[in-house]
C-alpha positions as CSV (number, residue, x, y, z in Angstrom):
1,X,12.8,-4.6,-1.0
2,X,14.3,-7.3,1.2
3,X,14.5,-11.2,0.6
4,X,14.9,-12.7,4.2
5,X,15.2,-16.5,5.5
6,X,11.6,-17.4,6.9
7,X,10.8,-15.2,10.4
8,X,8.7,-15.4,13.5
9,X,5.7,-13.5,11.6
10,X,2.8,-11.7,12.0
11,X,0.0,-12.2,14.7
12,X,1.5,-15.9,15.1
13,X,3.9,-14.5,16.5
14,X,2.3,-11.8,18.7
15,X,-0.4,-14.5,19.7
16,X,2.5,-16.2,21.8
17,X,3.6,-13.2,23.5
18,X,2.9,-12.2,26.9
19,X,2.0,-8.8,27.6
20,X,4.2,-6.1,29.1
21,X,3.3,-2.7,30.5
22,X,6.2,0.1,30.9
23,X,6.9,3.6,30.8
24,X,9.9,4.6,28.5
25,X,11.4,7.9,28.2
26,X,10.1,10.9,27.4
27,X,11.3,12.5,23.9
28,X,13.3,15.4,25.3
29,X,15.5,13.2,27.8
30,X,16.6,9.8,29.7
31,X,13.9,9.0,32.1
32,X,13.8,6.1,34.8
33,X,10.1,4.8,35.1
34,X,9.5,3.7,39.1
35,X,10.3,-0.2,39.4
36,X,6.5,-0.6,40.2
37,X,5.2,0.5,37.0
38,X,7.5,-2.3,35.2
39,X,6.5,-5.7,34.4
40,X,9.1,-8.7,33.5
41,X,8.4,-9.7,30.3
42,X,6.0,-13.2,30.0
43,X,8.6,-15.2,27.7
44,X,6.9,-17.9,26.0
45,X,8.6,-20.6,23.6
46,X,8.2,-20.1,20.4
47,X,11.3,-21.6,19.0
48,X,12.0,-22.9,15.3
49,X,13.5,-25.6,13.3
50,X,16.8,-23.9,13.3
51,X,16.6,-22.4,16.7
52,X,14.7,-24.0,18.8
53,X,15.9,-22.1,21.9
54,X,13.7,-18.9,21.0
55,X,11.1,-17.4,22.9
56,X,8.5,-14.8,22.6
57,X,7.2,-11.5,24.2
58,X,5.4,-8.3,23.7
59,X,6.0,-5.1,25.2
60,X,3.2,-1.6,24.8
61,X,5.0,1.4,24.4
62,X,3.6,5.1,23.8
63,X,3.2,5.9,20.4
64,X,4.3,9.4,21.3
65,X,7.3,9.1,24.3
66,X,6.6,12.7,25.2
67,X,2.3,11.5,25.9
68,X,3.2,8.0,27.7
69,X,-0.5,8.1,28.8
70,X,-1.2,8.4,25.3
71,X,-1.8,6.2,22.3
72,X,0.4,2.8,22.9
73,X,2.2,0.6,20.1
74,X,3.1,-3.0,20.8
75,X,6.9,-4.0,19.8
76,X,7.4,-7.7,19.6
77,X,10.5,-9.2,21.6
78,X,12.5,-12.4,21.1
79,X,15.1,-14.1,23.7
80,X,17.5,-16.8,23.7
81,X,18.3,-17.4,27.5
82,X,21.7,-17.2,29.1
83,X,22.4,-20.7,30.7
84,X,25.8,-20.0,32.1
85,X,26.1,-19.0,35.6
86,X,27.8,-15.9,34.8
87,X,25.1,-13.1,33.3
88,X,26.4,-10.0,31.7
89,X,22.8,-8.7,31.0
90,X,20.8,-8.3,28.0
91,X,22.5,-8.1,24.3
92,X,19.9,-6.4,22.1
93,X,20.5,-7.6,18.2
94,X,19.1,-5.4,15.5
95,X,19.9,-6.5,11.7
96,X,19.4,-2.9,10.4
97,X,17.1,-1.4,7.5
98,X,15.3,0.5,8.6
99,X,12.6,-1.6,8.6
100,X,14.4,-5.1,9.8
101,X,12.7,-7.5,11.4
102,X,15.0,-8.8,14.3
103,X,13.4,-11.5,16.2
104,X,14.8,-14.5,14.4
105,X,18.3,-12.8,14.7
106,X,18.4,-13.3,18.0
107,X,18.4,-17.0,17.8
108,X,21.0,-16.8,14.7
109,X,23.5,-14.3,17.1
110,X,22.8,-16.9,20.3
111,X,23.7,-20.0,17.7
112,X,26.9,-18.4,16.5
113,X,28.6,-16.9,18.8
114,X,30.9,-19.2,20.9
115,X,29.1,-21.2,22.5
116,X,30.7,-19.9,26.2
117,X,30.0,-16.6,24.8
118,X,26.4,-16.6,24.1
119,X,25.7,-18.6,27.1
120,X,26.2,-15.7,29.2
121,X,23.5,-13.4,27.6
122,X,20.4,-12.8,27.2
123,X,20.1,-12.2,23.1
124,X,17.0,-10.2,22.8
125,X,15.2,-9.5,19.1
126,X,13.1,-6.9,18.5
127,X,10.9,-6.2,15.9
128,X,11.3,-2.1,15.8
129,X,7.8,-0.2,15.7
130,X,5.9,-0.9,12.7
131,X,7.8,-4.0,12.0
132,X,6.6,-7.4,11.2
133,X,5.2,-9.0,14.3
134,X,4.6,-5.5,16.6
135,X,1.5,-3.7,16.0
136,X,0.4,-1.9,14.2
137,X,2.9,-2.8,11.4
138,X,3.0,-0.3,8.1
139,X,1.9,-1.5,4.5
140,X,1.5,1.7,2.7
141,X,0.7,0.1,-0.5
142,X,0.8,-3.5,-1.2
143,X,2.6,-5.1,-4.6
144,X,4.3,-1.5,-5.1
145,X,7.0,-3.6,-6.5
146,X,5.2,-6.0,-8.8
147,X,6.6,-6.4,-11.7
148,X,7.0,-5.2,-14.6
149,X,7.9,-1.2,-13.5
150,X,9.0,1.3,-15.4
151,X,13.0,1.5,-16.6
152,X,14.3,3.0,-13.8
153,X,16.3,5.0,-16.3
154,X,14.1,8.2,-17.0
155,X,15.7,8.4,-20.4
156,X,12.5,9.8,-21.5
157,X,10.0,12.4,-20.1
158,X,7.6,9.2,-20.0
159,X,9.5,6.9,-18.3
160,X,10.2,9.9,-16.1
161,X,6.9,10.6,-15.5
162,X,6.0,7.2,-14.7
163,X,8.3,6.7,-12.5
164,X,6.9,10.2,-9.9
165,X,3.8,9.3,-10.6
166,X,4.2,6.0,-8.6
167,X,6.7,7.7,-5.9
168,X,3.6,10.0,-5.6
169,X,1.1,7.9,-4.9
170,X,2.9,5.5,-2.2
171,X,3.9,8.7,-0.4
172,X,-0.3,9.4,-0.7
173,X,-1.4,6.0,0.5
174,X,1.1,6.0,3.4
175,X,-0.3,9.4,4.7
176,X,-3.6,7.9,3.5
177,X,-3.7,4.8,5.6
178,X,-1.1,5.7,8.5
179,X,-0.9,9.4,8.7
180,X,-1.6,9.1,12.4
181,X,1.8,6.8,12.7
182,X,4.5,8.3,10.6
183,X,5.1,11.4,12.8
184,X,6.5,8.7,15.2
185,X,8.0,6.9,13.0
186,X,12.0,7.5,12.9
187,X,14.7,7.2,14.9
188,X,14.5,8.4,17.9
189,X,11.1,7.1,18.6
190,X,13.0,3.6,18.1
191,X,15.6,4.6,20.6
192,X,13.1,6.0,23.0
193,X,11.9,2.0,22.3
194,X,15.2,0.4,22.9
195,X,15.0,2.7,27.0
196,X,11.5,1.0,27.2
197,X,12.6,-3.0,26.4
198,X,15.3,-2.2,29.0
199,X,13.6,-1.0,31.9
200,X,11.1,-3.7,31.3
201,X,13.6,-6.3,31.2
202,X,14.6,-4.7,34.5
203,X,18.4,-4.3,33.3
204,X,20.5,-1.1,34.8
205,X,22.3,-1.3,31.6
206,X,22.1,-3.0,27.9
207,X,24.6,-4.1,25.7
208,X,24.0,-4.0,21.8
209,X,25.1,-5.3,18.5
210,X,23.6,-3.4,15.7
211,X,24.4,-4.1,12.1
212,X,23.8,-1.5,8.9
213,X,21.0,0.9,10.0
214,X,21.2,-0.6,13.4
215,X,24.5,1.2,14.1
216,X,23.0,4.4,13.6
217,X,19.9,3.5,15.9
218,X,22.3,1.8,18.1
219,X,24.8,5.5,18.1
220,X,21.3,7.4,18.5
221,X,20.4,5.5,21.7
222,X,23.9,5.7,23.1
223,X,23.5,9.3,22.3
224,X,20.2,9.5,24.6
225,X,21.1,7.2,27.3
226,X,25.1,6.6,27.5
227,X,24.8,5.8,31.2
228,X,22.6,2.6,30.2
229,X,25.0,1.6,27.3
230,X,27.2,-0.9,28.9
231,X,28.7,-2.6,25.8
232,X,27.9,-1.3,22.2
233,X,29.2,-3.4,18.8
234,X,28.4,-1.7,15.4
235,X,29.2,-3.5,12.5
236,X,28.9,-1.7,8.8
237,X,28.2,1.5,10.0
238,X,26.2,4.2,8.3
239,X,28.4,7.9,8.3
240,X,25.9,9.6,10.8
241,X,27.0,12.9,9.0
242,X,25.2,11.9,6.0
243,X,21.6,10.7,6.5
244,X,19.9,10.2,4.4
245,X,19.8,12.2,1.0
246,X,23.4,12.0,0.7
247,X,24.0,8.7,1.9
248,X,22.0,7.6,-0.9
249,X,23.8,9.4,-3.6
250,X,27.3,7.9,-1.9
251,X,26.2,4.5,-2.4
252,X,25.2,4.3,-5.9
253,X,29.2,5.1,-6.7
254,X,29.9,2.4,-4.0
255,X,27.3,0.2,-5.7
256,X,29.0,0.4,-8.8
257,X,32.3,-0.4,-7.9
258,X,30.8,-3.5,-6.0
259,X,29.2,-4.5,-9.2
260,X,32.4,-4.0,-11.1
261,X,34.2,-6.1,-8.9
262,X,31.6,-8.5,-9.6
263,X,31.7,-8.1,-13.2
264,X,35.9,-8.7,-12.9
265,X,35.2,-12.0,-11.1
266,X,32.8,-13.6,-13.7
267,X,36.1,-12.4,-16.3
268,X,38.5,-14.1,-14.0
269,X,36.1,-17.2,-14.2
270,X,35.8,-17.1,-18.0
271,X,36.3,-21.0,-18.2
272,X,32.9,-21.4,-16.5
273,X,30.9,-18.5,-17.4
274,X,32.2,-17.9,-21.2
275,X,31.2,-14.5,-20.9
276,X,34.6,-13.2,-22.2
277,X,38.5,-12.7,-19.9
278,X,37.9,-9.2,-20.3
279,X,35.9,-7.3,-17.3
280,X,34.5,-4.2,-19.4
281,X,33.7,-7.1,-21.9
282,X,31.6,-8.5,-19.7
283,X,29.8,-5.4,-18.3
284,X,29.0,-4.8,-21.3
285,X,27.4,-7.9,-21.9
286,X,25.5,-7.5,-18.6
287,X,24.1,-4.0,-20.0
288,X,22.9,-5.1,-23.3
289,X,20.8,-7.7,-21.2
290,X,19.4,-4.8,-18.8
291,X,18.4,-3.5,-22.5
292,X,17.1,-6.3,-24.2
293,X,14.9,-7.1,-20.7
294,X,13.9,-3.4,-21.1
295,X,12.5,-4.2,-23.7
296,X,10.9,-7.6,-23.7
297,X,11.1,-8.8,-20.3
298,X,11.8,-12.3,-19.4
299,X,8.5,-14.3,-18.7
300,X,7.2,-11.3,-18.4
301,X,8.2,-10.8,-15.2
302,X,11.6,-9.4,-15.2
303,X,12.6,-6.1,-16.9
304,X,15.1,-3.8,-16.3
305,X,14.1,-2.7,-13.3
306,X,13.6,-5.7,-12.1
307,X,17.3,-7.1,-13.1
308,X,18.2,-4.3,-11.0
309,X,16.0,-6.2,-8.0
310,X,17.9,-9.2,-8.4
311,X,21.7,-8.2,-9.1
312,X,21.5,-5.7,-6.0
313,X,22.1,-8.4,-2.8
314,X,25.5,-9.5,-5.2
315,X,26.7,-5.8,-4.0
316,X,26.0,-6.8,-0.5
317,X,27.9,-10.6,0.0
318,X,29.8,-12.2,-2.9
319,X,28.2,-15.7,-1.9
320,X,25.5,-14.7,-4.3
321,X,28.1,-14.3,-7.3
322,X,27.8,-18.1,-8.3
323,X,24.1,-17.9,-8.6
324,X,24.0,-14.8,-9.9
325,X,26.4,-15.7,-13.1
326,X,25.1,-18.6,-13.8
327,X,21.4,-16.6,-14.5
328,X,23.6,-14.2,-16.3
329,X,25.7,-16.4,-18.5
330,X,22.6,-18.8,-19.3
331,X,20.5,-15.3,-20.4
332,X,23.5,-14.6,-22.8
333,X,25.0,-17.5,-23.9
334,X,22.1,-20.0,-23.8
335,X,19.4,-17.8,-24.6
336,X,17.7,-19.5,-21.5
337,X,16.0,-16.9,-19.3
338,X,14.6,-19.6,-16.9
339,X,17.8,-19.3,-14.4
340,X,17.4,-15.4,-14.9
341,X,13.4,-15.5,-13.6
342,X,14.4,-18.3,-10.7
343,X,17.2,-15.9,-9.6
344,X,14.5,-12.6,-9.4
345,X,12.2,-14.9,-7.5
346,X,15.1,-15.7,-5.3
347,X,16.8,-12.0,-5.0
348,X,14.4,-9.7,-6.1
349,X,11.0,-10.4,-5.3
350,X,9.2,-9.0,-3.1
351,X,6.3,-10.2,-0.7
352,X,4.1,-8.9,2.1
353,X,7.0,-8.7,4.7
354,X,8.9,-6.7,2.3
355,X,5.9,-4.2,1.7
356,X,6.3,-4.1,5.1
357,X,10.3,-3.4,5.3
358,X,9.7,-0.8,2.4
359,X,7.1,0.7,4.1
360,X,9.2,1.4,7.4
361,X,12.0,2.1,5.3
362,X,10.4,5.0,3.7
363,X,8.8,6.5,7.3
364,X,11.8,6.0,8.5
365,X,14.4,7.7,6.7
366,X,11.8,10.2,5.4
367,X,10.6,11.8,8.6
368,X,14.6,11.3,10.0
369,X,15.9,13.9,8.1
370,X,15.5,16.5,5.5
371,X,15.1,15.6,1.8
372,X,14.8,18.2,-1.2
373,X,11.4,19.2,-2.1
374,X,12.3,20.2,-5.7
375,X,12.4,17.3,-8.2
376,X,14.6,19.3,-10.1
377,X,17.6,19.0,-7.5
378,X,17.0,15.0,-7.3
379,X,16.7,15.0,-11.4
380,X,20.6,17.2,-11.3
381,X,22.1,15.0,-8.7
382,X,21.4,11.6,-9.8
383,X,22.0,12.2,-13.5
384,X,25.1,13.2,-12.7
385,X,25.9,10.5,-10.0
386,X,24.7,8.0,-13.2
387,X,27.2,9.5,-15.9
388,X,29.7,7.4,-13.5
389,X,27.8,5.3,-11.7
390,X,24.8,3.5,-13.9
391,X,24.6,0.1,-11.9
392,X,21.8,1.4,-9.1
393,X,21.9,5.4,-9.5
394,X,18.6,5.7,-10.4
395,X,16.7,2.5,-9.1
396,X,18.3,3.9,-5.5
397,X,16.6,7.8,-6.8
398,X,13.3,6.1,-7.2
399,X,13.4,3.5,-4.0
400,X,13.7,6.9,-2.3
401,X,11.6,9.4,-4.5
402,X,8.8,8.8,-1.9
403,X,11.0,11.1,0.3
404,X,10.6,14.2,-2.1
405,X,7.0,14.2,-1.5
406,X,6.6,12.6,2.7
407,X,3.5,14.0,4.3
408,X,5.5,14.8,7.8
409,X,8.1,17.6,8.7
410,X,11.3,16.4,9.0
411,X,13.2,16.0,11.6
412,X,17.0,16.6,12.3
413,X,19.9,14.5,12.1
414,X,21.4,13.2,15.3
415,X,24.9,14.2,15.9
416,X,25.9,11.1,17.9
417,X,29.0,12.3,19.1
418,X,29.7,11.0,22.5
419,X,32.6,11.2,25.0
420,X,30.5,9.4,27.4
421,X,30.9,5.5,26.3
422,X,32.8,2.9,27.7
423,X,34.9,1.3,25.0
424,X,33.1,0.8,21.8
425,X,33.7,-1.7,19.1
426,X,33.3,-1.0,15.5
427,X,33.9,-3.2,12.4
428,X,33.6,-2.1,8.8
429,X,34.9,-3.9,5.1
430,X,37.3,-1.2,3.4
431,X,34.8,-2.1,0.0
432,X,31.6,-2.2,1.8
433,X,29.2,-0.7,-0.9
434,X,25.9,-0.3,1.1
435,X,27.7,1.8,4.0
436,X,31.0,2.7,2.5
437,X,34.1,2.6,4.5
438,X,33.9,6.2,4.8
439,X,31.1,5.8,7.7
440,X,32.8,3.4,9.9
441,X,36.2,6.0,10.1
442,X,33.9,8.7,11.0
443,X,31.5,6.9,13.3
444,X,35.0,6.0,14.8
445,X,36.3,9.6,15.5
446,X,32.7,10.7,16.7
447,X,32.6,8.1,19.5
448,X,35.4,9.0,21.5
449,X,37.2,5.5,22.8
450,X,35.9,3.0,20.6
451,X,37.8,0.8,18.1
452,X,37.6,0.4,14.6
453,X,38.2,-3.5,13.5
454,X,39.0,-3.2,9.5
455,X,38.1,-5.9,6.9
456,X,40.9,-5.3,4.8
457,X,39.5,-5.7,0.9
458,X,36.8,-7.2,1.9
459,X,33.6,-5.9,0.1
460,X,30.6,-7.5,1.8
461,X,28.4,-5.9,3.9
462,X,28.1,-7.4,7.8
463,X,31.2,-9.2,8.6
464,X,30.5,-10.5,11.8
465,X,29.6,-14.0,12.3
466,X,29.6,-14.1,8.6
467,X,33.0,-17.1,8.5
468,X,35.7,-14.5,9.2
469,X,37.3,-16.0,12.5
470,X,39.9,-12.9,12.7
471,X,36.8,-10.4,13.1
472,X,34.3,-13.2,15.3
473,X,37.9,-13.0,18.0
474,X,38.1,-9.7,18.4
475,X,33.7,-9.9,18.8
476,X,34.1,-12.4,21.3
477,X,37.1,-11.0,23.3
478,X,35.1,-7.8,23.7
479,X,31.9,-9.4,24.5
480,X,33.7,-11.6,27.1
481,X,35.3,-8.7,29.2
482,X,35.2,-5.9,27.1
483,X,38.7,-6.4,25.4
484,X,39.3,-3.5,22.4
485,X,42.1,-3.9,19.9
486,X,44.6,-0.4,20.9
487,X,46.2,0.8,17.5
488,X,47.6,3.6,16.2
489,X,46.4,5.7,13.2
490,X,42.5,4.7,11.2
491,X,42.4,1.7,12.5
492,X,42.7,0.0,16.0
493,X,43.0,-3.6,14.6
494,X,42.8,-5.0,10.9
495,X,41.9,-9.0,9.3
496,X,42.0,-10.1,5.7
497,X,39.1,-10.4,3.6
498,X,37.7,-13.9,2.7
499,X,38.6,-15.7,-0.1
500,X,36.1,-14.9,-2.9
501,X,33.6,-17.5,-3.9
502,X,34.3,-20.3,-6.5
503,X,31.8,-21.3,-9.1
504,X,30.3,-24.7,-8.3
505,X,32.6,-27.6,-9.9
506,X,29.4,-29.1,-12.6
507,X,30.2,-28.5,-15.7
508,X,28.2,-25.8,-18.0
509,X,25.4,-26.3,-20.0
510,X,23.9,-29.4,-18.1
511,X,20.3,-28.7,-17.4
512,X,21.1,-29.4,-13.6
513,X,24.6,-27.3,-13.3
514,X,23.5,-25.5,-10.2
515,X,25.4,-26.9,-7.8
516,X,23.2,-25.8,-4.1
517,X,26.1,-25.4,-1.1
518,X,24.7,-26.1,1.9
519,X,23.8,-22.9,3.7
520,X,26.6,-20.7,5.2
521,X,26.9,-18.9,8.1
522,X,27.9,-15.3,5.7
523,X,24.4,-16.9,3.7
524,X,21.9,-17.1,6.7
525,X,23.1,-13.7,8.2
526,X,22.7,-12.1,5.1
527,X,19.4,-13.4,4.3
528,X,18.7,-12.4,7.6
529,X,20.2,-8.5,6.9
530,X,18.2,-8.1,3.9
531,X,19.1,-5.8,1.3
532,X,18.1,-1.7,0.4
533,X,20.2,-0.9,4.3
């Protein structure tokens, strides 16, 4: 469930791609295809609005890397040019997921980066297999997420029973109407990809900036290829000890403490809000509007589950708090539920690129790793993740109940330990719910060499490029000449947090109090992240 800025989408976008042909790696190990079976990409423009620089490719790759005269795939490519004189090579972005869509990331990491910075790469987007623009792209069951859906509390065997039922049959219509995909679908099939996109671009080496998900694609590839990996940046790293099941159950404590945090900023903001000085005060407020919507959701659109939906992204970047209270103080103070249904739409809703992202998601981390079979052990662990930890415990169970009942074998975990890098980079927020600070520490021992750059108390999730000049230095400086931060102990190098968000200056109760910032950089990116990484 992902609510992204507008994308180079679908066939439009393939339709201004130029065909590539190339022979990636097999499965098992690296592999260099012979130069005369590459072809350069055929970039074509296909630039927007906002970045206007952007072109277009396409690139076939074997569905299976192990049968490369087998069954192709086509991924779709983005570029934004280097125009400086010096070229370090290709900088692959991915924005995470799984199931991201990265071409229009490339022309957001080209636009923000120093100028002299980007200037000397060529910032390549990809949409992974599956995904958005390549072909074909997953939609196991469209409107999965209409609303209304059931509680996402199973507080009774019906509500339980609902709720399987509908895991059950999106597992059924994926194997349904892409059985003959998902066995490829995972990981290293999208590292196996990354290989490809570089020997077509006809690079010895790539460098790569991977956020969420992506640094665990981005450790997997350095894993299979470290001799091509010439500069690697991971920013709010996934603990590549824990995929997936586990990871899952980790966040929804993270997840709550983010939404506390939330819950004690709306206090500290009483004088706008009114929603009491007192932060349990006003959790409690916010849960006796999950159970009023439970039961009569607001215009009939937004029930509990789907509150869940739409308070979720304030977890992932605190520039969604304003927004977010005003729905919630109008719901309780105004009895006006119009803010509340404008936010879901905003935050929560889904469309047919988010079918899509779900879809991916699902193959993804289903076929990546093992997930219990039993219902019962799901049923043991998230009740008693949920006795401390309500906020998301079990809307995350059922997001990833799919898993329980996923056509394909699984597939083991990567250990991505590697003593065969150059220097690595890594950032991570010490409150970062969706990939909890725990992940970036041991992503940072696994890699041997690399550097950790801490967001101290910060709680959102992607820091980079996001307003924080202290971490966009130390980003630059390394993707200049490759300068780490040396330190001693956790960390290599640390940078305050951001000043949390102030509610807009209109005064409450005006029909027109929502004050509408112009767009920040921490606002685009995040849009451009999505949410559910």
């Amino acid at each position: 469930m992902r609510t992204r800025a507008a994308v180079l989408c679908g066939a439009a976008a393939v339709a201004l791609a130029g065909s590539l042909t190339a022979v990636p790696a097999e499965a098992s190990a690296p592999h260099s295809a012979p130069a005369s079976r590459l072809a350069k990409p055929s970039w074509r423009k296909c630039g927007t609005t906002e970045y206007p620089s952007l072109q277009c490719a396409s690139l076939k790759v074997p569905l299976d890397h192990a049968n490369p005269d087998g069954r192709q795939v086509t991924l779709a490519l983005s570029r934004v040019p280097h125009t400086a004189e010096r070229f370090q090579g290709p900088l692959l972005v991915n924005p995470g997921g799984p199931g991201g869509d990265g071409l229009t990331l490339a022309g957001f990491v080209a636009a923000t980066l120093p100028k002299e910075v980007a200037a000397q790469y060529d910032v390549i987007g990809f949409d992974p297999r599956g995904v958005g623009a390549s072909r074909p792209a997953l939609d196991c069951e469209p409107g999965y997420f209409g609303p209304v859906r059931p509680d996402s509390v199973p507080s009774t065997p019906e509500a339980e029973r609902a709720n399987l039922a509908r895991a059950k049959s999106f597992a059924a219509a994926c194997s349904r109407k892409h059985g003959q995909l998902l066995p490829y679908i995972d990981t290293i099939s999208a590292a196996h990809d990354i290989e490809a996109i570089r020997q077509a671009l006809g690079a010895q080496k790539i460098n790569y900036f991977g956020y969420s998900y992506g640094t665990y694609l981005g450790a997997v590839y350095a894993h299979l290829y470290p001799q091509r990996v010439r500069r690697l940046v991971l920013d709010s790293i996934v603990d590549p000890t824990d995929v997936w099941y586990t990871a899952n159950l980790n966040q929804d404590h993270a997840f709550n403490d983010r939404h506390r945090a939330f819950m004690a900023w709306v206090a500290r903001h009483d004088a706008r809000y009114r929603l009491g000085t007192d932060p349990e005060r006003v959790e409690a407020a916010w849960y006796a509007m999950r159970a009023a919507l439970a039961e009569k959701p607001a215009g009939g659109r937004v029930g509990a589950a789907e509150l869940e939906d739409t308070y979720l992204p304030g977890a992932y970047f605190n520039g969604f708090w304003p927004p977010l209270a005003e729905a919630f103080a109008a719901y309780v103070n105004r009895k006006n539920a119009a803010p509340l249904i404008e936010a879901y739409q905003d935050f929560g809703a889904i469309d047919a690129a988010d079918d899509n992202s779900y879809s991916i998601y699902t193959a993804v981390q289903c076929r990546d790793a093992f997930w219990p079979r039993d219902w019962h052990q799901w049923r043991k662990d998230n009740w008693a993740a949920y006795e401390k930890a309500p906020f998301m415990t079990w809307n995350n169970a059922w997001y990833n109940a799919p898993c329980a009942f996923w056509p394909t074998e699984s597939l083991r975990p990567v250990n991505v330990a590697n003593g065969k890098l150059p220097p690595v980079l890594l950032f991570q927020a010490t409150a970062d719910a969706a990939t909890p600070y725990e992940g970036g520490v041991t992503m940072h021992r696994l890699l041997a060499g690399s550097s950790l750059v801490v967001e101290q108390g910060g709680g959102n999730h992607g820091i980079t490029l996001s307003g924080n000049a202290c971490l966009d230095k130390h980003l630059a400086a390394y993707l200049t000449d490759g300068t780490v931060p040396i330190g001693l102990g956790e960390a290599d190098a640390a940078c305050d947090a951001l000043p949390e968000p102030e509610p807009p200056a209109t005064a409450t109760g005006a029909a027109s109090d929502k004050a509408v910032p112009a767009p920040s950089n921490g606002s685009v990116l995040h849009r451009l992240l999505g949410f559910r990484h």
